[in-house]
N, C-alpha and C positions, 0 to 999 in steps of 0.2 A: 738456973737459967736454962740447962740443956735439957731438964724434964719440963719444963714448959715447954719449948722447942719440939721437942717428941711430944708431947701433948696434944699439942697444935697440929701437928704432921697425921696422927693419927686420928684426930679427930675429921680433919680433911679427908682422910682415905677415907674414911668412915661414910662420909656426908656423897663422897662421890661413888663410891658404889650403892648407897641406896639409891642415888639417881638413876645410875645405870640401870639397875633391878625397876624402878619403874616404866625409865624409859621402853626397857625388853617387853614389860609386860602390856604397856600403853602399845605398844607396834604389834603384839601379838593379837590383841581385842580389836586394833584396824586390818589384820590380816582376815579375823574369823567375820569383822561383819561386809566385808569389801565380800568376800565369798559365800554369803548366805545372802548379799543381796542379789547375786549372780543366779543362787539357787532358786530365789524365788520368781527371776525373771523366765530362768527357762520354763523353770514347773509350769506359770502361768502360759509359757508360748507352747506346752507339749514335745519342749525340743529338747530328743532324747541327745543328740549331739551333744549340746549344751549340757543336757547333765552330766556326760560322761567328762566332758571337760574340767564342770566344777569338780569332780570327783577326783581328779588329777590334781586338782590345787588343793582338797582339803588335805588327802594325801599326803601333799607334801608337808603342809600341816604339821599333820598327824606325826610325819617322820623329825620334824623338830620338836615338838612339843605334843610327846605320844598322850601325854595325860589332862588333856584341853578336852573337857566334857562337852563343850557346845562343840567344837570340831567334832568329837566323836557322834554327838548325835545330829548332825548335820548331814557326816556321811552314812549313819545310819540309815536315815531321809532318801539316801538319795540312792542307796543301795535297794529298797522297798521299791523306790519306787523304779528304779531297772530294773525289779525282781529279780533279784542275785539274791537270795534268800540263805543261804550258807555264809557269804559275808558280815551278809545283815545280824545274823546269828550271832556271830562271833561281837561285834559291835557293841549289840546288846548285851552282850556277856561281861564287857568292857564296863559297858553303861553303869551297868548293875553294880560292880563290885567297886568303883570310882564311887557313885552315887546310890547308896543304897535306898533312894527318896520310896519305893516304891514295890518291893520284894515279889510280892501275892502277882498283883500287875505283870512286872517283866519277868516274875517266873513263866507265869501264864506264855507270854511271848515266844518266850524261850521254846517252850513245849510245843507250841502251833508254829514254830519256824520250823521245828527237828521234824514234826509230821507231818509237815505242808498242810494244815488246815485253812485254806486260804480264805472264808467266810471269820472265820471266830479268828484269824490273825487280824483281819481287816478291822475287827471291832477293837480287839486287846491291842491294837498300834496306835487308834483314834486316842485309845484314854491311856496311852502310856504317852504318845507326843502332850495329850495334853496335863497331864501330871509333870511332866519334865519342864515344859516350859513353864509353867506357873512353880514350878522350884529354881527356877531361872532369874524369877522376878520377886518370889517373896520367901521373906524367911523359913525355916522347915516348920517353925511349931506353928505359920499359922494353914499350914498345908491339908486338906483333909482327903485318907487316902479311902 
């Protein structure tokens, strides 16, 4: 009867930490899109305020949950688009070895952030946001790099 009893007890602890684990992670995915829909309001108004704000929330983000890919390219986003280009760098670097979806691409990046090539970064950013986001939304093998 008492290994039933612990059975039971353990099966409960069991059941409620996976709750909690999702619940953490359900509140994390409301934290990243409450603030990517922030990013897209500024981008859209030009207000650099506004981005420097969201930039302080993904941040904080980023400081609870350093390894949240869409945070990290979020502030990537938003570092590009401050031109803070050494952050942005570093980002990327993050991006990269989290998400290898893409190597060739944000090596590329990489190299046109370190030299400031700001024409051929502007092009290697268009197709590395858009590689990322469509590994956002579909599986890797039906990705074509």
């Amino acid at each position: 009867m008492k290994s039933l009893i612990r059975f039971f007890v353990f099966i409960s602890i069991l059941v409620g930490l996976l709750f909690l684990y999702f619940a953490i992670d359900k509140d994390k995915a409301n934290k990243v899109e409450t603030v990517s829909e922030k990013y897209t309001e500024a981008l859209i108004n030009s207000d650099q305020d506004g981005l420097k704000s969201v930039l302080t929330e993904v941040s904080s983000i980023l400081d609870q949950y350093p390894n949240n890919t869409e945070a990290l390219f979020l502030r990537f986003n938003i570092y590009s688009q401050l031109d803070i280009q050494g952050k942005a760098c570093i980002d990327l670097e993050k991006l990269n070895n989290l998400e290898p979806i893409a190597e060739r691409v944000f090596g590329e990046c990489i190299y046109c952030l370190k030299d400031g090539k700001k024409q051929i970064l502007s092009d290697c950013y268009t197709r590395a946001s858009a590689l990322f986001e469509k590994k956002l939304k579909e599986p890797e093998e039906n990705i074509n790099y």
